[in-house]
ChimeraX commands (.cxc) that place a marker at each C-alpha (Angstrom):
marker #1 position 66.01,-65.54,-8.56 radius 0.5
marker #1 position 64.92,-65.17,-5.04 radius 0.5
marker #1 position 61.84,-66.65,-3.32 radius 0.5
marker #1 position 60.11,-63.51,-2.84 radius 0.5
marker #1 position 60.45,-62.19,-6.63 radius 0.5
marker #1 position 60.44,-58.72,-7.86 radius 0.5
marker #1 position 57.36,-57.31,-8.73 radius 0.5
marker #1 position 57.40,-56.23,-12.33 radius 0.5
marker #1 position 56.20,-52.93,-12.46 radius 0.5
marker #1 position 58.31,-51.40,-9.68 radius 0.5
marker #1 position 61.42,-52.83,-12.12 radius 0.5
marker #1 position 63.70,-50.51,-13.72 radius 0.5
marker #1 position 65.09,-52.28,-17.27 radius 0.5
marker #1 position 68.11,-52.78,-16.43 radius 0.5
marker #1 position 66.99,-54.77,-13.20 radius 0.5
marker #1 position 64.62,-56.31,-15.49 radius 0.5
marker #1 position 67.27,-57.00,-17.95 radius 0.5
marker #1 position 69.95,-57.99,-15.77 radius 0.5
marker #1 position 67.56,-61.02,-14.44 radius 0.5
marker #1 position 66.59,-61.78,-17.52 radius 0.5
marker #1 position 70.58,-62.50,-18.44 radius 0.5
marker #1 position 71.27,-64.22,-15.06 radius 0.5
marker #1 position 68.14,-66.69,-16.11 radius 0.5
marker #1 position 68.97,-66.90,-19.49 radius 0.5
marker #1 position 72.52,-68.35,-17.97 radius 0.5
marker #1 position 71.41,-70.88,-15.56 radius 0.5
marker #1 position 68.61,-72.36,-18.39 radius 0.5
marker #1 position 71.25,-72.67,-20.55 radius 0.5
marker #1 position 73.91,-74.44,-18.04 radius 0.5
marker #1 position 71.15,-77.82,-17.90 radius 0.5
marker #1 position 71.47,-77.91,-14.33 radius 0.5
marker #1 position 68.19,-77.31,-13.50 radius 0.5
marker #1 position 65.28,-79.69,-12.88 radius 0.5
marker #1 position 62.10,-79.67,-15.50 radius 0.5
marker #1 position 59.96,-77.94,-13.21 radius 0.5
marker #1 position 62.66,-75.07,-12.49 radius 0.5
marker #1 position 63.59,-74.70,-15.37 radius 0.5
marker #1 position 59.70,-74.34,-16.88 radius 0.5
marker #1 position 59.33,-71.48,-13.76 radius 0.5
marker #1 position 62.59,-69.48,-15.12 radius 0.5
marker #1 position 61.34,-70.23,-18.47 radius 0.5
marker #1 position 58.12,-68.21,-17.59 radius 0.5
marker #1 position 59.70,-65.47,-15.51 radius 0.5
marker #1 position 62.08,-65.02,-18.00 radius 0.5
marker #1 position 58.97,-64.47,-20.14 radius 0.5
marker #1 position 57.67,-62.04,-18.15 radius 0.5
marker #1 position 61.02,-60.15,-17.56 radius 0.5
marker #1 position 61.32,-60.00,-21.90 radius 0.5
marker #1 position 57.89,-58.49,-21.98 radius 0.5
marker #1 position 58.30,-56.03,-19.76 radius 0.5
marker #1 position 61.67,-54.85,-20.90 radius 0.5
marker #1 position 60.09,-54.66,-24.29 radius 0.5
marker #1 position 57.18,-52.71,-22.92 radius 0.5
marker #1 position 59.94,-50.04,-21.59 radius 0.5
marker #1 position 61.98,-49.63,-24.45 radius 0.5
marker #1 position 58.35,-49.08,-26.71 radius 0.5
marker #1 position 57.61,-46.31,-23.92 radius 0.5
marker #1 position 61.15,-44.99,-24.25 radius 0.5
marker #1 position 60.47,-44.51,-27.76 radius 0.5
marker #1 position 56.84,-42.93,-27.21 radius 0.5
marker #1 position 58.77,-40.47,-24.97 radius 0.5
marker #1 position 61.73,-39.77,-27.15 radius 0.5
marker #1 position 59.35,-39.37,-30.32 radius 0.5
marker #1 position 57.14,-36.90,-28.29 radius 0.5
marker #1 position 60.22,-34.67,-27.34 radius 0.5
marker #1 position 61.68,-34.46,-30.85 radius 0.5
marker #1 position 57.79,-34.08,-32.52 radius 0.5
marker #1 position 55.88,-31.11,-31.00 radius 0.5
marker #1 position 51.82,-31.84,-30.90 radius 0.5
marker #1 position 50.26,-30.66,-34.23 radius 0.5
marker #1 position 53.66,-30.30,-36.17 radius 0.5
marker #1 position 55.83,-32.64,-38.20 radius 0.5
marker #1 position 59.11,-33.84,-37.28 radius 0.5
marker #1 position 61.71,-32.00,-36.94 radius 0.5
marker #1 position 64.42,-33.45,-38.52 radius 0.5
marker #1 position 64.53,-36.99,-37.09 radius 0.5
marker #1 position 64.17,-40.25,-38.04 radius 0.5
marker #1 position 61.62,-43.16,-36.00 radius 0.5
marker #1 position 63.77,-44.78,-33.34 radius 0.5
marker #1 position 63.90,-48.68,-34.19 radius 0.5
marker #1 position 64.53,-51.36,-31.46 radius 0.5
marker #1 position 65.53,-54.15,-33.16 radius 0.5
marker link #1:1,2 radius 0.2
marker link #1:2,3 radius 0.2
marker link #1:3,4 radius 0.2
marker link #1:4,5 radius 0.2
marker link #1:5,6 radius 0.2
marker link #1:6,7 radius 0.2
marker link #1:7,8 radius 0.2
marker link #1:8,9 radius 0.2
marker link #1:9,10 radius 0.2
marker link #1:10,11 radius 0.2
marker link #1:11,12 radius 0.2
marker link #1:12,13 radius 0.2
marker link #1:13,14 radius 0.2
marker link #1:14,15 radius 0.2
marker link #1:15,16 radius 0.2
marker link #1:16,17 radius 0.2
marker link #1:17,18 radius 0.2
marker link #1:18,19 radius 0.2
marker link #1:19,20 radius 0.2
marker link #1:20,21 radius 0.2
marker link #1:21,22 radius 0.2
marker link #1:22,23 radius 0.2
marker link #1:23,24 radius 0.2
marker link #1:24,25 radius 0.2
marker link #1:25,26 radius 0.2
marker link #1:26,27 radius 0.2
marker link #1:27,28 radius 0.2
marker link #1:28,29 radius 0.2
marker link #1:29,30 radius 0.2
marker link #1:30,31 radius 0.2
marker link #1:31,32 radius 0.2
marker link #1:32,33 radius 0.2
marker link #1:33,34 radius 0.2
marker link #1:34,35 radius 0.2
marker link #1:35,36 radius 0.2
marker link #1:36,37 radius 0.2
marker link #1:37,38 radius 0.2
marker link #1:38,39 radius 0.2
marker link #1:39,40 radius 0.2
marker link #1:40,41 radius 0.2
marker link #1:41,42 radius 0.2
marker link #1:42,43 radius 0.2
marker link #1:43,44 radius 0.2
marker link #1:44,45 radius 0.2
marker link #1:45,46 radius 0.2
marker link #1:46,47 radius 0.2
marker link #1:47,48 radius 0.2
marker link #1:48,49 radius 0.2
marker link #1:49,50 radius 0.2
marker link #1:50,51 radius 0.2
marker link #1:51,52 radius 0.2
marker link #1:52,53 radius 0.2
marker link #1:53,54 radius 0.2
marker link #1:54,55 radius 0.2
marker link #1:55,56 radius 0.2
marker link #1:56,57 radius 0.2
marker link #1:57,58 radius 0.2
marker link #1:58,59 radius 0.2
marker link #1:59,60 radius 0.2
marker link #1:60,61 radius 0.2
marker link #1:61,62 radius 0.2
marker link #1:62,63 radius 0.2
marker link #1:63,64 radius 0.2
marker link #1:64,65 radius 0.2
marker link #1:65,66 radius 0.2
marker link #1:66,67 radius 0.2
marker link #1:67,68 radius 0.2
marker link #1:68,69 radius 0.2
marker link #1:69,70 radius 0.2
marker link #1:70,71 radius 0.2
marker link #1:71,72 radius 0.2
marker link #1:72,73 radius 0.2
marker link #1:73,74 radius 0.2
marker link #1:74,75 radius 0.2
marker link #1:75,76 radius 0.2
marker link #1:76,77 radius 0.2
marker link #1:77,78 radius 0.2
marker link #1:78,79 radius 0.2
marker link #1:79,80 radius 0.2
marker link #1:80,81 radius 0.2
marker link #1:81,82 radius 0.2
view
């Protein structure tokens, strides 16, 4: 994580989630002090929000392509992001 951190909404997901992972790692290695690790803790937060946020728009999209306005669907299942 750099000093001057991404703004959020100009993040692709895989930027997003690709920070997410490289926080997830250095929480996990206990080599970082309480108060850094409570600031990755809470970007990391952030980061899993707005990757969640994508993928639920990803859907929207994909479910508005496949299901034309004032018709039912054509032959496809909800997407699920589990």
């Amino acid at each position: 994580m750099t000093d001057t951190e991404t703004d959020l909404s100009a993040m692709s997901f895989e930027a997003a989630l690709h920070e997410l992972e490289t926080l997830v790692a250095r929480l996990e290695s206990g080599e970082l002090s309480l108060d850094e690790s409570i600031r990755f803790y809470a970007r990391g937060e952030a980061l899993r929000a707005h990757c969640e946020a994508r993928l639920k728009d990803a859907q929207m999209r994909i479910e508005k392509i496949v299901q034309p306005s004032g018709s039912g669907p054509v032959g496809t299942a909800a997407f699920s992001v589990d």
